[in-house]
C-alpha positions as CSV (number, residue, x, y, z in Angstrom):
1,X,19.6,25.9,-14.3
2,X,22.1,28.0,-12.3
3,X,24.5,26.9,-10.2
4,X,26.4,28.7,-7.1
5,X,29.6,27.7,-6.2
6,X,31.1,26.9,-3.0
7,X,32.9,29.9,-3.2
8,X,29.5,31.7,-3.3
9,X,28.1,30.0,-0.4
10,X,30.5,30.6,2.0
11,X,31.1,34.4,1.1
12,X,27.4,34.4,1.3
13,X,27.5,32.7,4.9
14,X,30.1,34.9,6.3
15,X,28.6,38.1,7.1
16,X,26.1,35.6,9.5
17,X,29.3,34.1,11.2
18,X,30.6,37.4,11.8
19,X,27.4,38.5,13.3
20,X,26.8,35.5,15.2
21,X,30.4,35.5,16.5
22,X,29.7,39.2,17.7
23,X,26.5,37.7,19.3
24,X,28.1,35.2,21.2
25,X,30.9,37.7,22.7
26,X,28.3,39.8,24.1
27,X,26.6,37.0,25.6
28,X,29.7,36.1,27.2
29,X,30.7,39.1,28.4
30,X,26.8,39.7,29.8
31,X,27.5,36.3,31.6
32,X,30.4,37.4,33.1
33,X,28.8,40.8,34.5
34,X,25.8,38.3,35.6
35,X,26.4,34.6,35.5
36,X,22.9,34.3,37.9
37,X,20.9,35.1,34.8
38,X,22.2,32.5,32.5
39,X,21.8,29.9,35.7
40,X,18.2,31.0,36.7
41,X,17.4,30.8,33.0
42,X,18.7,27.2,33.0
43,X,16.2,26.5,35.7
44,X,13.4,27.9,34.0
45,X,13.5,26.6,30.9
46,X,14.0,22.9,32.8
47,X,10.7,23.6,35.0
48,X,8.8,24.4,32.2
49,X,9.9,21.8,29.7
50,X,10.3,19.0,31.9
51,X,8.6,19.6,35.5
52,X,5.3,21.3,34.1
53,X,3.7,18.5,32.0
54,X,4.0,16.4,35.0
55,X,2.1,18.6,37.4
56,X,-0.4,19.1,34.6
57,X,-1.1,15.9,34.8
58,X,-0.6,14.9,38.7
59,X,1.4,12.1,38.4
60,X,4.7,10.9,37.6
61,X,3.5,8.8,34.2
62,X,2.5,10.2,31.5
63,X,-1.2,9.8,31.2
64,X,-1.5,9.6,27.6
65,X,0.9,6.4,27.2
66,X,0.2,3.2,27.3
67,X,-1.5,1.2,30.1
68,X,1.5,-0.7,31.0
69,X,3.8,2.3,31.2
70,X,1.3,3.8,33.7
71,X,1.0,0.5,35.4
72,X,4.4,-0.1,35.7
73,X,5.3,3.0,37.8
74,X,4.4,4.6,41.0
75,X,1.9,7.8,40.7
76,X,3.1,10.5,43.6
77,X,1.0,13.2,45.4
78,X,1.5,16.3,44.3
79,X,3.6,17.8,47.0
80,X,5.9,14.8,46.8
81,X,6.1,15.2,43.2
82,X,7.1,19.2,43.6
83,X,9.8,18.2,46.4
84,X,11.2,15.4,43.8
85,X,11.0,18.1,40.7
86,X,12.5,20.4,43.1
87,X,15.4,18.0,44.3
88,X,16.2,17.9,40.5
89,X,16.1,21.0,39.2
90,X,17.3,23.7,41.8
91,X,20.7,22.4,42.3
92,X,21.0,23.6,38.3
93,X,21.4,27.2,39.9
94,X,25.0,26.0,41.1
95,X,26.0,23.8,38.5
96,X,29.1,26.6,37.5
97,X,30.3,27.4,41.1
98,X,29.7,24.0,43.1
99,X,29.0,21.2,39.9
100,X,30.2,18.7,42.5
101,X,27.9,19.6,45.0
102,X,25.2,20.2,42.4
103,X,25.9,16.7,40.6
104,X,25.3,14.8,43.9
105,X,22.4,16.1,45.2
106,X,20.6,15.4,42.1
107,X,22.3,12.4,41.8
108,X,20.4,11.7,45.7
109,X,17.1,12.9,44.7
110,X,17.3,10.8,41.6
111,X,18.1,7.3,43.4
112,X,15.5,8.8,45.5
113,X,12.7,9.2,43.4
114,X,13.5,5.6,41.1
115,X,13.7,3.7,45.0
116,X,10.2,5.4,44.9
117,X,9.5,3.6,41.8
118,X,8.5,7.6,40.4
119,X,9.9,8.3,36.6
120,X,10.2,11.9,36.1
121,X,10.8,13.9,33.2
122,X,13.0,16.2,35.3
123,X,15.4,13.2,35.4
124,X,17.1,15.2,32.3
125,X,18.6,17.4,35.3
126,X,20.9,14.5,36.2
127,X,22.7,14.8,32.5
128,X,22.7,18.5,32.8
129,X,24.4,18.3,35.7
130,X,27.1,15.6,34.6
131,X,27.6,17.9,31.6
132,X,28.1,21.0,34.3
133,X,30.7,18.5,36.4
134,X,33.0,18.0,33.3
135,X,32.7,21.0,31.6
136,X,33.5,23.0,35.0
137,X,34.6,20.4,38.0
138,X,37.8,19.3,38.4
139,X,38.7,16.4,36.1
140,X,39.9,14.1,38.9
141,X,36.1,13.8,40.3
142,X,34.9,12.5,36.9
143,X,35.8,8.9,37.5
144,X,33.4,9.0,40.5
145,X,30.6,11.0,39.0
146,X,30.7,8.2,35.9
147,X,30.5,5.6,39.0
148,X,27.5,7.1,40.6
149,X,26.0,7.9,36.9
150,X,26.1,3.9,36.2
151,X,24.8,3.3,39.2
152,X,21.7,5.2,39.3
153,X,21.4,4.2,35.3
154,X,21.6,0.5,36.3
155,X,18.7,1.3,39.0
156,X,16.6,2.8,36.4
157,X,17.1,0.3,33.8
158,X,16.1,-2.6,36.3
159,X,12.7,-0.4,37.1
160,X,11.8,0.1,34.2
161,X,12.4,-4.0,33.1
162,X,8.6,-4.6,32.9
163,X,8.7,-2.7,30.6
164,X,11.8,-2.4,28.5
165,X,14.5,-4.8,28.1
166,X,17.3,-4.6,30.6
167,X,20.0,-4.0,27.8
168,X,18.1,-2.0,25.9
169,X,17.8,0.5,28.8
170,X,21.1,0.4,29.7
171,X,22.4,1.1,26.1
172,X,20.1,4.0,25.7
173,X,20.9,5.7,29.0
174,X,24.5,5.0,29.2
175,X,25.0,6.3,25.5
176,X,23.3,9.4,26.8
177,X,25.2,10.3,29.7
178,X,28.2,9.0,27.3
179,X,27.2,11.9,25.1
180,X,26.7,14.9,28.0
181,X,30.1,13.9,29.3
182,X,31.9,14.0,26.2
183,X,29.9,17.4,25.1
184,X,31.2,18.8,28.0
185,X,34.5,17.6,27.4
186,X,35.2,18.5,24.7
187,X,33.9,22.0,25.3
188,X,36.2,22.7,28.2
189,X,38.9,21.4,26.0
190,X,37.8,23.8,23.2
191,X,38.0,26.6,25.5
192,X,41.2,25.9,27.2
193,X,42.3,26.0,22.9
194,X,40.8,29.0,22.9
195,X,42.3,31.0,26.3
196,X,45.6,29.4,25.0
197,X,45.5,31.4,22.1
198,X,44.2,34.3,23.6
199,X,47.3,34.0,26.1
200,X,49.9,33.3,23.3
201,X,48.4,36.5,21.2
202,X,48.7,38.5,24.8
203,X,52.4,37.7,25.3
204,X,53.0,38.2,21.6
205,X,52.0,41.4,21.9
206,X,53.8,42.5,24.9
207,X,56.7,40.5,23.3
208,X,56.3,43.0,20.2
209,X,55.8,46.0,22.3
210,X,59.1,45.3,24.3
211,X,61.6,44.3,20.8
212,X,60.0,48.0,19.6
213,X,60.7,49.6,23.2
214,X,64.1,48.1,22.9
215,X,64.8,49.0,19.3
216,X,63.5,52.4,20.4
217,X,65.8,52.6,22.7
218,X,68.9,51.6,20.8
219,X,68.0,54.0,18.2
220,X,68.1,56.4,20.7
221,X,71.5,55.2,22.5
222,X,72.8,55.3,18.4
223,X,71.8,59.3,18.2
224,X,73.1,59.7,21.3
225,X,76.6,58.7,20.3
226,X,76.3,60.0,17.1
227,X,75.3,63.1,18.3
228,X,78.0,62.9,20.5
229,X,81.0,62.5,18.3
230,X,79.2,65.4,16.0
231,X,79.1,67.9,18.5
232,X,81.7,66.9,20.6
233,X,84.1,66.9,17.8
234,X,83.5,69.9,16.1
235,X,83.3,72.2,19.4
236,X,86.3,70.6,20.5
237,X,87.5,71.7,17.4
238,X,85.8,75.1,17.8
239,X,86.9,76.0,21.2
240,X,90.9,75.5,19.8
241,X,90.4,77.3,16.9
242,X,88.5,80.3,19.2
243,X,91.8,80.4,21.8
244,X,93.9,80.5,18.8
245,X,92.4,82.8,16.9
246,X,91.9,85.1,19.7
247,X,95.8,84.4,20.6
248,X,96.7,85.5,17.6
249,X,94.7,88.5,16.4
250,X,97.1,91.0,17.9
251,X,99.9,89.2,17.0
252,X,99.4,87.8,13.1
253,X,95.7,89.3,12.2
254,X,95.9,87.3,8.9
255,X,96.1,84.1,11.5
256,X,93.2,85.4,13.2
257,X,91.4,85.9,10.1
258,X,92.3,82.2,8.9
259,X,91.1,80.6,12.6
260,X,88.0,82.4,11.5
261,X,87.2,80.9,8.5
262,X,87.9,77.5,9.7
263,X,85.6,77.7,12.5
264,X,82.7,79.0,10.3
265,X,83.5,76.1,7.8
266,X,83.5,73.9,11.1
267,X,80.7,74.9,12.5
268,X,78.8,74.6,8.6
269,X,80.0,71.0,8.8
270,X,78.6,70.3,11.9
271,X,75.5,71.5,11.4
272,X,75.5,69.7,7.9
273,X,76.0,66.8,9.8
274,X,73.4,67.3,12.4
275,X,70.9,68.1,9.3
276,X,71.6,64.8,7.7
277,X,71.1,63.2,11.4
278,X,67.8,64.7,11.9
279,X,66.7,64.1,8.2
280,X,67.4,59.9,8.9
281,X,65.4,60.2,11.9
282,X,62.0,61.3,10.6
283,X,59.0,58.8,10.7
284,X,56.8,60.8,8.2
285,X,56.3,58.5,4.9
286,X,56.8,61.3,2.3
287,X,60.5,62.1,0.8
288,X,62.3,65.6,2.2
289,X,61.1,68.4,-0.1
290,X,63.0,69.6,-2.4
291,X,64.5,72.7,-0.9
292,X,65.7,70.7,2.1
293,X,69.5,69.9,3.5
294,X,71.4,67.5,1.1
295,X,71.9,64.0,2.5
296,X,75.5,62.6,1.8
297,X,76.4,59.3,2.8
298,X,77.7,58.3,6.6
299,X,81.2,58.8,6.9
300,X,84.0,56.2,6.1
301,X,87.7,55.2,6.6
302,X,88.1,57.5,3.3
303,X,86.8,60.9,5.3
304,X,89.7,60.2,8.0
305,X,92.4,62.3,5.9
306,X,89.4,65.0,6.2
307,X,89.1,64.6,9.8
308,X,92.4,65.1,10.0
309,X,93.1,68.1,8.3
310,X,90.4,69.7,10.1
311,X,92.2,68.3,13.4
312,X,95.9,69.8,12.0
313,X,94.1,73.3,11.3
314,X,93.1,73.7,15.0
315,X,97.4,73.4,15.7
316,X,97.7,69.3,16.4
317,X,99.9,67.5,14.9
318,X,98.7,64.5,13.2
319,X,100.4,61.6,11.5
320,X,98.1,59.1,9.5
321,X,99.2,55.6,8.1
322,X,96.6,53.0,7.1
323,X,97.7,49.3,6.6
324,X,95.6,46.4,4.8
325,X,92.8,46.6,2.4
326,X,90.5,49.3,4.4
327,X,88.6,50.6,1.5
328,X,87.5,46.9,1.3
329,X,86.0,47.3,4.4
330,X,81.9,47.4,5.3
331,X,80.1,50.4,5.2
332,X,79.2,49.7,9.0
333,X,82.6,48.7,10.0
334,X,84.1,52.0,8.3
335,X,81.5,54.1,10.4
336,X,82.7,52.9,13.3
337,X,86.2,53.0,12.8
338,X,85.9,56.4,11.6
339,X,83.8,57.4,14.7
340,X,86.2,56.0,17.1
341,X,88.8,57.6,15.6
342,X,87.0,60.7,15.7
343,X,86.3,60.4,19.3
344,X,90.1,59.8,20.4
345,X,91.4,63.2,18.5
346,X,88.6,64.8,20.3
347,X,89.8,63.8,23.7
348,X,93.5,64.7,22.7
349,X,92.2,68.1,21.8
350,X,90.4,68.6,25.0
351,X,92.6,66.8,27.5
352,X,96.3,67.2,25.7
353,X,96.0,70.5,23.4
354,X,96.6,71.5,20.4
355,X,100.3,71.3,20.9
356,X,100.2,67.7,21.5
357,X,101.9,65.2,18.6
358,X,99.5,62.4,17.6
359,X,100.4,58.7,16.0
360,X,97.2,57.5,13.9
361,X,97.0,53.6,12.6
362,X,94.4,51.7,10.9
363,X,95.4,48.3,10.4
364,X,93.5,45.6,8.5
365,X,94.7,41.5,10.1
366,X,92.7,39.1,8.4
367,X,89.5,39.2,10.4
368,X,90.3,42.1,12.1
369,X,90.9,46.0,12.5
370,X,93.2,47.4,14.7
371,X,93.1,51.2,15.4
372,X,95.7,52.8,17.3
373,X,95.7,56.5,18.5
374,X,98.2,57.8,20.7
375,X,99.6,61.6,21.6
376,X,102.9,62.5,23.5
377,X,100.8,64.8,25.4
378,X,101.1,68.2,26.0
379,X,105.1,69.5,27.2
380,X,105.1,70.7,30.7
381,X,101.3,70.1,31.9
382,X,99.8,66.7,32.6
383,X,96.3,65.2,31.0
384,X,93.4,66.8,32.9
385,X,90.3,65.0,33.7
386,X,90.6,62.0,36.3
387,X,92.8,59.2,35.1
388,X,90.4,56.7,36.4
389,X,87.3,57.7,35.5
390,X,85.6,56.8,32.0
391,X,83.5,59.7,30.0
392,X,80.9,59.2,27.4
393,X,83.5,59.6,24.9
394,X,85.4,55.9,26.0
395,X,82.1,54.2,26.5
396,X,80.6,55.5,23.9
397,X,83.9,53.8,21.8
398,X,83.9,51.1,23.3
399,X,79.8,50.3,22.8
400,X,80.6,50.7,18.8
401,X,83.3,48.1,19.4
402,X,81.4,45.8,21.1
403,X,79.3,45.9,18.3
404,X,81.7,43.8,16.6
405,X,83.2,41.5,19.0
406,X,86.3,44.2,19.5
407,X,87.0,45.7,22.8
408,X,88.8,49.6,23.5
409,X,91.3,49.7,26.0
410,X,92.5,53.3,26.7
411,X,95.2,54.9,29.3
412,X,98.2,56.5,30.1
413,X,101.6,55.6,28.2
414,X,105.1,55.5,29.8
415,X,107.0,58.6,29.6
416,X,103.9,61.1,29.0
417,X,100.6,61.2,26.5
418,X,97.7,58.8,26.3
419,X,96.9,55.7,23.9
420,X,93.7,54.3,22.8
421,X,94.0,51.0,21.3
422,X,90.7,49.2,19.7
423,X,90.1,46.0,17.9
424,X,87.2,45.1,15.9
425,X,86.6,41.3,15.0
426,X,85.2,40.9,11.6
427,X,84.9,36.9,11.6
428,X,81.3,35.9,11.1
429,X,80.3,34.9,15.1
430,X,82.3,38.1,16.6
431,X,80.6,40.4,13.8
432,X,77.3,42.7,14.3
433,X,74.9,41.5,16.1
């Protein structure tokens, strides 16, 4: 004998659910383009299970039952009988739009028809309608509709007690409109589950599509400042080297030589940088072939005294100190220390000259980095650009700052240059965020 497990059965049974799940969409969605088909269909199906055996056999009873259940009721012409059937059945076409309006004018034509002493098959339309009412009415008219329901139920069950016990009648018809009004129930409550979840998966999504818009556009607000500093820096740099070189090519050639070199290994560096930018930034899965720019690591605290020298070969005057354990320091925290600083000998290249002096400090308190850059300015001309107005450069500055809880605060110093004075706070609520 073989056996097949449980496991077997239901991989076995899920291709049908799939297929009956994609079944039941479309007949959703062909209800929604359509709804009067679904409704006449209703109608139909209730005429010819439940109103045509009783105008086959011209009467309200059934003729085939026993001679006390055709005594015990009234036997109706046929047009009465149509009216009654139609009393009961039509009102099924608006049992979605109107189920209030639907449920009470069957729930008429049935207290009709019973006063008449009739029974009717097409009495099933008063469940179908009480089923309509709480799977689509407003829940507040249920209490009401039940009212009515017992009502008409306690009519019935007093008809028909020549026949069937009081009790008896009243258990079986109450337990069945107990059972159309809890089906519909608890479908409305499994489809208000259902556009819940549908709801909650719609907002996720647009929650997910705004974090990647917004970590889109932070990525993009990082290039931008790294490109920045990059090519800010090293054109700065450029630009000073240029004027001096050109300065000095009829007076020391050998100078002019030497300004250059350093602007071709300047402008290399730049571009190696810019290479090593664009290479981070590509989306495709596969590594960078083999032939392709070298990646080195982002710069650090350590690639200042670089900077620096490259910063001293354009003409300015640059004194470095470092104080604390800043080797110690994140990798993060180091980028943006070194970026700031790169930013602030870019502006005292532009704005001051290259005959400006300049004071560097990177100190290390405890829980926090303080960098200090200040230039005596240039002798005889004042800072250009407009003192009150902040460039990319300071906002840029103070954006990788606020990364860390620190703040920049930048301006004029008494008796000539320009400071720029940044704190980054490395205690765990004030670090990156």
């Amino acid at each position: 004998m073989t056996y097949v497990s449980s496991g077997e059965d239901i991989g076995g049974l899920a291709p049908l659910a799939a297929r009956l799940g994609r079944a039941g969409r479309r007949l959703r969605l062909a209800d929604r383009a359509r709804p009067w088909v679904l409704d006449t269909a209703v109608v139909l199906a209730a005429f010819l299970l439940f109103c045509l055996p009783d105008l086959l056999h011209a009467g309200g009873a059934d003729g085939d039952g026993p001679r006390r259940f055709r005594l015990a009721f009234t036997r109706l012409p046929a047009p009465a009988l149509l009216a009654l059937q139609a009393g009961l059945v039509l009102p099924l076409l608006w049992r979605r739009r109107r189920p209030v309006v639907a449920f009470g004018t069957i729930a008429a034509v049935f207290v009709l028809q019973w006063a008449l002493g009739a029974a009717l098959r097409a009495d099933v339309a008063l469940f179908i309608a009480l089923y309509s009412l709480a799977l689509h009415g407003r829940l507040r008219q249920l209490p009401w509709a039940c009212a009515v329901m017992a009502a008409g139920l306690l009519l019935v069950a007093l008809r028909v007690a020549r026949v069937v016990s009081v009790w008896d009648a009243l258990f079986f018809l109450l337990s069945t409109a107990t059972a159309a009004l809890a089906l519909g129930l608890v479908v409305r409550i499994r489809r208000a589950q259902l556009a819940g979840l549908r709801e909650r998966a719609a907002r996720l999504e647009i929650e997910r599509d705004q974090r990647s818009r917004l970590a889109a556009a932070t990525e993009r607000a990082r290039v931008a400042r790294e490109m920045h500093d990059i090519v800010g820096h090293n054109l700065s740099v450029i630009i000073t080297l240029a004027d001096a070189g050109a300065y000095a090519t009829d007076v020391a050639p050998a100078r002019g030589k030497e300004a250059l070199t350093l602007i071709g290994d300047t402008g290399r560096q730049a571009l190696d940088e810019l290479r090593r930018l664009l290479g981070v930034l590509r989306e495709t899965a596969d590594a960078r072939p083999p032939d392709g720019p070298e990646l080195s690591p982002q710069p650090g605290i350590g690639d200042v005294d670089a900077l620096c020298a490259g910063v001293r070969a354009a003409g300015l005057e640059v004194v470095y100190r470092t104080a604390g354990d800043v080797e110690a320091l994140d990798g993060g925290v180091q980028l943006t220390v070194y970026r700031i600083v790169q930013e602030a000998l870019t502006n005292t290249l532009k704005h001051a000259g290259s005959d400006s002096r300049v004071g560097l400090a990177i100190m290390v308190e405890d829980t926090r980095v303080r960098i200090r850059v200040q230039d005596t300015g240039a002798a005889g001309r004042a800072r250009t650009g407009p003192a009150n107005e902040e460039g990319q450069g300071l906002v840029g500055m103070r954006e990788r700052a606020a990364l860390y809880g620190g703040s920049v605060q930048a301006g004029p110093v008494t008796g000539g240059g320009w400071s720029v004075d940044a704190t980054l706070d490395l205690s765990p609520s004030g670090g990156a965020r």
